[in-house]
N, C-alpha and C positions, 0 to 999 in steps of 0.2 A: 373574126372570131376563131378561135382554138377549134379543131375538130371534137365533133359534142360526142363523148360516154354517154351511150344509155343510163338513165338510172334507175329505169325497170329492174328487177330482180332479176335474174337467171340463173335460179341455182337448183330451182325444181323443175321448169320448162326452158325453151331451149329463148336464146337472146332477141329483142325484138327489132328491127329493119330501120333505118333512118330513112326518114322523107318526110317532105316539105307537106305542111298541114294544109289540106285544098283548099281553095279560095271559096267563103259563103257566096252560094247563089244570090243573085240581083233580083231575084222573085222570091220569096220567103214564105210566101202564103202559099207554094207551090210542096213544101217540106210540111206545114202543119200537120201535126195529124198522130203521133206518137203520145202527145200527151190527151189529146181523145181517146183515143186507144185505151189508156192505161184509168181514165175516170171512166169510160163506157163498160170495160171491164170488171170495175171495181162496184160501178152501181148493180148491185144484186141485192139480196134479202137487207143488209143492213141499209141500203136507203130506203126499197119498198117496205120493210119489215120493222125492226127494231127501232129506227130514227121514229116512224111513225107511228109505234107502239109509244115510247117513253113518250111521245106527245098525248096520245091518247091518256095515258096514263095522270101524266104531271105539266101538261101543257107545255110551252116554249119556251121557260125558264132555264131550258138547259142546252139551249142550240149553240150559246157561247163555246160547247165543249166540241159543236163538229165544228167550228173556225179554229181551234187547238190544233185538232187530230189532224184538219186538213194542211193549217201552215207547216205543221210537223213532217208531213209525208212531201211536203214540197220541197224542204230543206232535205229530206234522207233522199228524195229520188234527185236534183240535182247535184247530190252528189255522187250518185251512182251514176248521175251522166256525164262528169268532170271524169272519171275515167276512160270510159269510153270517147266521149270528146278525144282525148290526151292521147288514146291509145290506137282504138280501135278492137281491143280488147272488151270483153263483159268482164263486169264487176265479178263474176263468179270464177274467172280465169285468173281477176288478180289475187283475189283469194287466195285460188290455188298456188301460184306462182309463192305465197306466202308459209302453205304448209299443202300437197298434195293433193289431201282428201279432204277438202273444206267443203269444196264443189258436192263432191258427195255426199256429206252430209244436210247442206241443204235440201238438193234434189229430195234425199229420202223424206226431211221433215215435210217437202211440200206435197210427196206422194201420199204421205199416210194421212195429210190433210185431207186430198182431193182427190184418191181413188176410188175410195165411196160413192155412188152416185147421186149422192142428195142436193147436187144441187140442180143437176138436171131432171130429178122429179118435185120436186118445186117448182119448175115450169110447166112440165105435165100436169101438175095438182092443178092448178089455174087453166088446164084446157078445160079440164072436165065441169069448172063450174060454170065453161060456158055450152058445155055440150049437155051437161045434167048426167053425163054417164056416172057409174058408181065410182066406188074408191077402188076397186079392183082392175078398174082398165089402166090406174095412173102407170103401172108395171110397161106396159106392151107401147103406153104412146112415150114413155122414159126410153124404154128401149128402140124405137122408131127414130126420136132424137140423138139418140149415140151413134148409131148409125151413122146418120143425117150430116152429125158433125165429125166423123170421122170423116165419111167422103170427098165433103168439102175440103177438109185440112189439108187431103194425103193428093187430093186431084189437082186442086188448085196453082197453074205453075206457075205465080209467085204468092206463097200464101201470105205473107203481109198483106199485101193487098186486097185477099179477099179478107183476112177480117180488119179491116181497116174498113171495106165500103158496108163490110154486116154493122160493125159497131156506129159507124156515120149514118145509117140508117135507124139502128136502137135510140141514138141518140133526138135524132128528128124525129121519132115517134114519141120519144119522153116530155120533149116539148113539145109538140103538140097538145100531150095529155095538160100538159101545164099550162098550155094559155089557155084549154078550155074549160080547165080546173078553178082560174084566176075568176075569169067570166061568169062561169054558172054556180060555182061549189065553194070557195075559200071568199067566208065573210070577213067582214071589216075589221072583227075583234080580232080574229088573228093576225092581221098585218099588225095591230097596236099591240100585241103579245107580242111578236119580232122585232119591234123594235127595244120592246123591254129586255127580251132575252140577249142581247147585242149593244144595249146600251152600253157606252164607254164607263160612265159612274157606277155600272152596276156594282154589287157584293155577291157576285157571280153565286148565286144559291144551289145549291147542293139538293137534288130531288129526292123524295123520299121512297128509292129506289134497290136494289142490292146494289151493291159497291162494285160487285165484280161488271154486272150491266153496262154500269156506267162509266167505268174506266175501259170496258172491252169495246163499248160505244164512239170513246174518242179514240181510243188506237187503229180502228180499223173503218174509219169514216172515209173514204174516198175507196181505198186500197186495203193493203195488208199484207203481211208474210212476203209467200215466194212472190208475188205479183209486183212489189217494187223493185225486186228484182231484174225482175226482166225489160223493165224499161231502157238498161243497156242492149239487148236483143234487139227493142225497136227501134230506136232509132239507129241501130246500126244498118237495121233493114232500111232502114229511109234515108241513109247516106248523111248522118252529121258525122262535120268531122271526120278525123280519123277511119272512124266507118266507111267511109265513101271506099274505101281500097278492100273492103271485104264483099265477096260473094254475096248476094242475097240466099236467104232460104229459098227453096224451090221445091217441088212436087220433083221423086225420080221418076214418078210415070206421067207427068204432061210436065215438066218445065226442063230449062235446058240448067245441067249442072255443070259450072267451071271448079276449077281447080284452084282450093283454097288452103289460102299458108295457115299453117297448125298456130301461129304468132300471130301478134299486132306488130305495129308501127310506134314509131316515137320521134317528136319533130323536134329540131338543134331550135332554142330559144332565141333565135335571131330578130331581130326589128318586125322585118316582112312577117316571119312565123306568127309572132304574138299578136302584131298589128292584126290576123286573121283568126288569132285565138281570141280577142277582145268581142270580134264581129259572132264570133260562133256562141261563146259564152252567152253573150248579151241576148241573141237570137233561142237560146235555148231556153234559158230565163222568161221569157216572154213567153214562149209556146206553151210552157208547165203553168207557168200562173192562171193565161188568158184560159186555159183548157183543160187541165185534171186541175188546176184547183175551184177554176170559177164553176167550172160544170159539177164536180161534186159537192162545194159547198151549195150552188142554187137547187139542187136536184132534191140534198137534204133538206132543204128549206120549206121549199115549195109542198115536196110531198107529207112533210110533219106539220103543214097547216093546212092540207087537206083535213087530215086526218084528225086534227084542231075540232076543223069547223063542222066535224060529219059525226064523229066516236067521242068527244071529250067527254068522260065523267059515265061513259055506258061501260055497266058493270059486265065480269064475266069472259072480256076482253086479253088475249091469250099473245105470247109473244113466240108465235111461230105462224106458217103459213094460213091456218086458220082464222089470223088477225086480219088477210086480204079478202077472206069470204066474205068476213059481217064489213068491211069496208065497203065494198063493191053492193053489199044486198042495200045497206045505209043509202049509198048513192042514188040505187035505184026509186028508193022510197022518195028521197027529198031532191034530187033533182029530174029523173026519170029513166025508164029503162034503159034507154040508148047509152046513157051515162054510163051506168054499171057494166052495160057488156063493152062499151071501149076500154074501159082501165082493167077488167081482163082482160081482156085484147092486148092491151100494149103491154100489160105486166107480164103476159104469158109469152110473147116474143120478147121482153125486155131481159126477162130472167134465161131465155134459151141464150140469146147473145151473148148474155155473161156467161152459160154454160159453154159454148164455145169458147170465149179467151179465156177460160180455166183449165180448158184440154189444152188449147196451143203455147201459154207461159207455161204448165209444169213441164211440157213436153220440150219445151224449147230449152228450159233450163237442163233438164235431164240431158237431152243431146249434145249440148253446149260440153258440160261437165265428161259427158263418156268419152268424145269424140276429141278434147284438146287433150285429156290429161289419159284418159287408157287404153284410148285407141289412136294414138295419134299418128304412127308410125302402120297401121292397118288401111287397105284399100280401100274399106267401107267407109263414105260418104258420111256429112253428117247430115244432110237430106234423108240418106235411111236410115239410120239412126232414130232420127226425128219422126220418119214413118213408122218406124215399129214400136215404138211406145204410144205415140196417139191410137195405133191400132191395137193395143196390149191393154190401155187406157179404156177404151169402148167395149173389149168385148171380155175384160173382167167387170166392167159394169152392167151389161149385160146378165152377164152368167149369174151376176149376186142378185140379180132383180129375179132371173127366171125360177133362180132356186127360193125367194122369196124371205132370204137374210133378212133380218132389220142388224141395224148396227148395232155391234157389240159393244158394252158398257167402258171397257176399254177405250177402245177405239176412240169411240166420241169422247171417253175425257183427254185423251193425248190429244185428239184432232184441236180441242180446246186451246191446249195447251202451246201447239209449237210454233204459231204464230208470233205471240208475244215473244218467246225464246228466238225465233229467226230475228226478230226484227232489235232485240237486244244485244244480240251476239254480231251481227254485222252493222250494227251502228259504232262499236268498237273496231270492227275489221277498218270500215269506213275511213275512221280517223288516221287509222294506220299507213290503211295503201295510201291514201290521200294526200297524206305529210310525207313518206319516205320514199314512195316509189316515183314523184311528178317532181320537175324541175320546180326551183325554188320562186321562179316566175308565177306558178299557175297552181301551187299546194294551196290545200287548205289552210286558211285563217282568219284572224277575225273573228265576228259576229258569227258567220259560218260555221266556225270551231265548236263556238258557246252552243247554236243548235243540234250541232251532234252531242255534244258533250249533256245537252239536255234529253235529247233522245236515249242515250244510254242509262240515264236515272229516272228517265222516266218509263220505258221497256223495260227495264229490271225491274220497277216497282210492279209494276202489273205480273212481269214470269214468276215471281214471288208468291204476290197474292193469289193470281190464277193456279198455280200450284198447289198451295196451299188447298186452297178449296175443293179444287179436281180429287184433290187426293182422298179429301173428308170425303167426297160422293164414292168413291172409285172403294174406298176403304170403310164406309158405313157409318162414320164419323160424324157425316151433315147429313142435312133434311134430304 
């Protein structure tokens, strides 16, 4: 074969390294664990919350739509790992590589998502219903938690790893709650509702719900926004692919930092190369399905026929954290107190773990972005980098908690808002890096094409809608 061209871009970052794509490990259950990561961080309020509110609300006639949301996110996150796979690069580099400051503009959308601290006093709110303290202490144990998870982030010296073994624990605790849910709490009728809701024949019924609900329901059922994202992050940190040739993240005050190329890599499409790009692809495929898909579609499942079998048809019932109080008091009544204080129990560590991978993807992505594209040529590490935004992260949520802010009307409708818009705008990017920048071996096509090509009409239609609506609250227009 001809000496292989890159056909990476290089016209905004500098050209990227030719080498042979490493050979898949012989132990493969040794690598699982990225797409745990990315469904353990993703189970937060909308599977404790929302999935089992619309159930409360309108039963299980609508769970067809987290099977949507979750095939959906399975098709954008593999192909946000077919770059990284190919490269070694994150999705957010090839961006950049595409127009500069793309990188940047995510980062910001995901910061104004999740600079706010609401989603780490949502797990504080569930301490207190098991301590009975007031609603004023939620402030100081929210702040206790920031802390807690800044610590861990910034100590840690490889921090993949430690949230890897927090979220493999979230995750054993959510089951748990679920086989004991199966056993004592989720009647018979609900299991014959899921099967109706998931019937093949169904005429997939539409709940008598807002629109926006329910279409915000299946976009962000597993995942969402910046958090697909970074699924090139982890498994870079887990050595697929191309990955294996980059640095792991590391703490600069306990782990050791080497010296990391500001590029990726790109492997010549020869027999050997492919033959190991088949293994790797197919290996990847499997770990996203068997684990961010099956884990968040069972997670939604289970916990929306809890919630079936305990709330259906009780009036009064609210779609915010409040909806897990009367959950849990419900529990207590019909199956016993033990009951109710485990599912706060596990809810209240199940939400801090997500609070944790909310600080380490927006911060991983941020450092990703600063550290290739504006600092790249600078001494600073992107280890510190990475440290000073998780610590910039904790102790502006801190300061807003102490000063006793609630969120500004703004705020939370853009927070609304730029999910749907990330996840529109790089489902386009998607196509692009994916067709132009990968040899013509390993580009996107196919089926694969169609579910992007689906994902961009279908995220448009929601940043539309959602817009629209935000706008009417934001502007006096709606209810």
């Amino acid at each position: 074969m001809a000496e292989f061209t890159p056909t990476v871009p290089a016209r905004v970052l500098p050209p990227v390294t030719v080498r042979d794509l490493p050979e898949p490990p012989r132990s493969t259950w040794r690598i699982i664990g990225p797409g745990l990561v990315g469904a353990g961080v993703g189970l937060a309020s909308g599977e404790f919350i929302l999935w089992p509110y619309i159930a409360s609300q309108v039963g299980l006639v609508f769970i067809w739509g987290a099977a949507i949301g979750i095939i959906t996110q399975w098709f954008l996150n593999m192909e946000i790992e077919r770059y990284t796979l190919a490269t070694g690069e994150t999705a957010l580099t090839g961006f950049s590589r595409m127009w500069k400051h793309w990188g940047l503009v995510f980062v910001l959308m995901t910061l104004c998502s999740n600079l706010w601290p609401g989603w780490v006093t949502t797990s504080a709110t569930m301490v207190t219903y098991l301590t009975g303290s007031g609603a004023g202490t939620v402030r100081y144990i929210a702040i206790g938690m920031l802390l807690v998870i800044a610590l861990g982030l910034t100590l840690a010296p490889v921090i993949y790893t430690l949230l890897e073994r927090v979220i493999f624990v979230k995750i054993a605790l959510v089951a748990t709650l679920a086989v004991v849910a199966i056993l004592f709490a989720i009647n018979a009728e609900s299991w014959v509702e899921l099967g109706k809701g998931l019937s093949v024949g169904a005429e997939f019924p539409v709940p008598p719900l807002e629109f926006a609900v329910l279409m915000g329901a299946i976009a962000y059922a597993g995942a969402g926004g910046g958090q697909n994202l970074c699924q090139s992050n982890w498994i870079r940190d887990k050595g697929f692919g191309m990955g294996l040739y980059v640095p792991r993240l590391v703490s600069p005050v306990t782990g050791h930092e080497e010296a990391a190329a500001s590029t990726g890599f790109q492997f010549s499409p020869t027999k050997e190369n492919l033959a190991r790009w088949r293994q790797w692809w197919r290996f990847a495929n499997v770990e996203q399905a068997s684990t961010f898909a099956l884990v968040s579609f069972v997670t939604i499942a289970l916990m929306s026929m809890l919630a079936y079998s305990t709330v259906f048809g009780k009036s009064g019932l609210e779609n915010s954290i409040g909806f897990l109080q009367v959950e849990g008091q419900v529990l207590q009544e019909t199956v016993g107190t033990w009951f109710g204080v485990l599912f706060w129990v596990i809810g209240a560590l199940a939400l801090f773990a997500s609070a944790m991978g909310i600080v380490d993807y927006t911060s991983r992505l941020a450092s990703d972005a600063i550290k290739t594209v504006y600092l790249r040529n600078k001494s600073v590490s992107v280890n510190r980098v990475y440290f000073y935004v998780v610590w910039a992260m904790a102790l502006i949520g801190c300061g807003i908690l102490l000063l006793g802010f609630d969120q500004p009307l703004i705020l939370l409708v853009f927070s609304a808002s730029f999910a749907a818009v990330m996840m529109f705008v790089y489902s386009i990017l998607l196509i692009v890096l994916n067709r132009r920048s990968l040899p013509e071996a390993i580009k996107v096509r196919s089926y694969r094409l169609g579910a992007l090509v689906w994902s961009v009409a279908f995220f448009g239609t929601l940043t539309v809608l959602t817009i629209i609506q935000q706008a009417q609250k934001l502007f006096g227009g709606g209810s």
